[in-house]
PLY file of the C-alpha trace (Angstrom):
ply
format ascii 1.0
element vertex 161
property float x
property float y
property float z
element edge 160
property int vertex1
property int vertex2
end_header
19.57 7.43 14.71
15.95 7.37 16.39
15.95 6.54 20.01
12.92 5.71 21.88
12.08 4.32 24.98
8.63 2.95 26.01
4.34 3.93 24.48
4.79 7.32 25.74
5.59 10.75 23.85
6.20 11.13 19.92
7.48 8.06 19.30
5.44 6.08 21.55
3.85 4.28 18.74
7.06 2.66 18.02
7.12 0.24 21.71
5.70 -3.09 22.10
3.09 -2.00 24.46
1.66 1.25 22.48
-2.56 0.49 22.16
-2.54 -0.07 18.67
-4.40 -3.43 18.53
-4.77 -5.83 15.52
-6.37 -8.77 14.32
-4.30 -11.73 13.72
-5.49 -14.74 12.13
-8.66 -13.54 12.90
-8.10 -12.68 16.70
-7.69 -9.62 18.42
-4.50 -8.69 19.53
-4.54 -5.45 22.17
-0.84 -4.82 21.46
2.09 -6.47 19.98
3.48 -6.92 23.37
-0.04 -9.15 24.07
0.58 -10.98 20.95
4.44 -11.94 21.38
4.51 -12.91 25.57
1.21 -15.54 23.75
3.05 -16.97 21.19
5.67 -18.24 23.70
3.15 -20.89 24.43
1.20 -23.98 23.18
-1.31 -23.82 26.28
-4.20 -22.38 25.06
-5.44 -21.21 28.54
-2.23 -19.47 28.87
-2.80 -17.63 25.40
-6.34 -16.62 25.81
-5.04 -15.28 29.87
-2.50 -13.35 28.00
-4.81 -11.77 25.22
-6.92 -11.03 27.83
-4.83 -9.15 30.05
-5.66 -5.40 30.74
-2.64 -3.98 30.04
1.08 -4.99 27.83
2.91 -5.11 31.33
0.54 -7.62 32.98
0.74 -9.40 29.39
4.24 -9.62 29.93
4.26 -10.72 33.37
2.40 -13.56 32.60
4.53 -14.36 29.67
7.67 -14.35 31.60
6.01 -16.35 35.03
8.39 -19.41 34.56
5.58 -21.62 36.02
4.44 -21.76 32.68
5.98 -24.19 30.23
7.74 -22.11 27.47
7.05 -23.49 23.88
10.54 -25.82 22.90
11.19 -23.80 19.71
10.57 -20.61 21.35
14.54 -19.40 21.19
14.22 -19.99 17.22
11.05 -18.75 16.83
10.62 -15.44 18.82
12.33 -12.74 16.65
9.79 -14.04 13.77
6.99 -13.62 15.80
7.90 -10.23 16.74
8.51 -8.97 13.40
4.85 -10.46 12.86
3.29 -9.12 15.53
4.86 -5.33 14.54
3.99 -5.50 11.00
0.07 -6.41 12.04
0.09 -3.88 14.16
1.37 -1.06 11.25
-0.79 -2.35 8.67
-3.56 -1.96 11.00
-2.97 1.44 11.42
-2.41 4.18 8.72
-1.34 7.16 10.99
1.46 5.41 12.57
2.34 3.57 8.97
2.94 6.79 7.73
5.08 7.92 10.93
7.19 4.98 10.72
7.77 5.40 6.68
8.66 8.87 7.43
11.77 7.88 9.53
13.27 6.83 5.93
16.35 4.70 6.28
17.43 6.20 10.23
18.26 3.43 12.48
16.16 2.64 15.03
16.95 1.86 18.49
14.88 0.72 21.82
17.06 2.52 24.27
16.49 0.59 27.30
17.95 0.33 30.63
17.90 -2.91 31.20
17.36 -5.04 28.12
20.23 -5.38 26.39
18.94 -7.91 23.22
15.79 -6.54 22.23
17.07 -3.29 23.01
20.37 -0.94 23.36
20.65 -1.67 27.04
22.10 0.52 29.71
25.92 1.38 27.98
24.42 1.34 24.71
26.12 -1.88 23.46
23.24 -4.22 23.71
21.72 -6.04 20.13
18.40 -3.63 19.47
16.71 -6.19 18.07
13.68 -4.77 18.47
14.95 -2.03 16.94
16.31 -4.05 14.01
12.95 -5.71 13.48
11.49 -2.30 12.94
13.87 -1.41 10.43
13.17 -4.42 8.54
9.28 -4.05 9.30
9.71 -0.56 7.30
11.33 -1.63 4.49
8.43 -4.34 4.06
5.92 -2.09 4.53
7.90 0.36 2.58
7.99 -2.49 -0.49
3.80 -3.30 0.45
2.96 0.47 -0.04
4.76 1.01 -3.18
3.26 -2.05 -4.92
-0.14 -0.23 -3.58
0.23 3.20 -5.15
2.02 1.51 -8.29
-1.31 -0.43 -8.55
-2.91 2.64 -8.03
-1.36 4.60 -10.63
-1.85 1.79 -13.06
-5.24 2.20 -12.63
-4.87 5.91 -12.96
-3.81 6.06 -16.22
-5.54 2.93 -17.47
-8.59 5.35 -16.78
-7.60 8.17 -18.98
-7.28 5.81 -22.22
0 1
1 2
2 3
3 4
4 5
5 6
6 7
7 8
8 9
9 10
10 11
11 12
12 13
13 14
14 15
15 16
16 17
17 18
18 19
19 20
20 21
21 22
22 23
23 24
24 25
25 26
26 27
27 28
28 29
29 30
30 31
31 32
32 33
33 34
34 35
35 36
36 37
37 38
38 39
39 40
40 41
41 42
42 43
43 44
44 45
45 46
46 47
47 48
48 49
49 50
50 51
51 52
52 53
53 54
54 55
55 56
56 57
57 58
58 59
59 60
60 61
61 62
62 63
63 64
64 65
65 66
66 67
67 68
68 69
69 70
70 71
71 72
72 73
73 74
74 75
75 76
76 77
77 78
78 79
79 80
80 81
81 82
82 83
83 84
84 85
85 86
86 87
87 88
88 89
89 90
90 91
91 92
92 93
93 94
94 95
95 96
96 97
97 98
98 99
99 100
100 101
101 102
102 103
103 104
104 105
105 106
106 107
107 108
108 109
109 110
110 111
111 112
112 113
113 114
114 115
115 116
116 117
117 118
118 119
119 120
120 121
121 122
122 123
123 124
124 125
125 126
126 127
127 128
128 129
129 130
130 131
131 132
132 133
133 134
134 135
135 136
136 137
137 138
138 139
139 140
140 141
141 142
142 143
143 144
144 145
145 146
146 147
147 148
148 149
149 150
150 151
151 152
152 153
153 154
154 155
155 156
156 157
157 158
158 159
159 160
């Protein structure tokens, strides 16, 4: 199993909140974290606050101020938008693509101390669906990648005829 826990160290690039930005549906997204806490919304005030926030935790504070009127499908909705958000932010980015490939089939796990269903939570017996998400983000990309270099081949060999 792979455990990490927040942007920082090796597998930093794994969190919510690492700075790997991406462009969805033609706007800039700072981090998935940015992306997701938006999405929980239909006010597009909200959104654009959100996008604009200088950093994943303010992002997320302003996601989770109950003053503001959650989206009614949010509940059915949010785990999608995650998995969205994450695999934006890997094709995006090469380097970390690559890192995240690497990991081959290991489970992966948020170990958190406090969130217990998008990560493992304090005793370890929490959902990880973040974790899950990236698992299933992997095998996408995985799938994406080899339809690339099969493409790639293809072309390969269609040039030595």
């Amino acid at each position: 199993m792979i455990y990490f826990y927040k942007q920082y160290g090796e597998l930093g690039y794994l969190a919510t909140y690492s700075e790997h930005g991406f462009y969805k549906d033609g706007v800039f997204w700072s981090t998935c974290e940015h992306y997701y806490q938006a999405q929980k919304f239909d006010d597009d005030e909200i959104k654009e606050k959100i996008r604009n926030a200088p950093t994943p935790k303010i992002a997320s504070e302003i996601g989770r101020d109950r003053k503001n009127i959650i989206r009614k499908n949010w509940s059915e909705i949010k785990q999608k938008v995650m998995l969205e958000a994450v695999l934006e932010k890997f094709r995006a980015h090469k380097d970390i693509l690559k890192k995240l490939l690497d990991t081959g089939d290991e489970e992966i796990v948020e170990e958190t101390t406090k969130e217990n269903y998008w990560g493992c939570g304090p005793n370890k017996d929490g959902q990880n669906n973040y974790g899950k998400i990236l698992c299933i983000a992997r095998e996408i990309l995985r799938k994406e990648n080899m339809s690339i270099w099969q493409i790639a081949l293809n072309i390969v060999k269609l040039s030595r005829i």
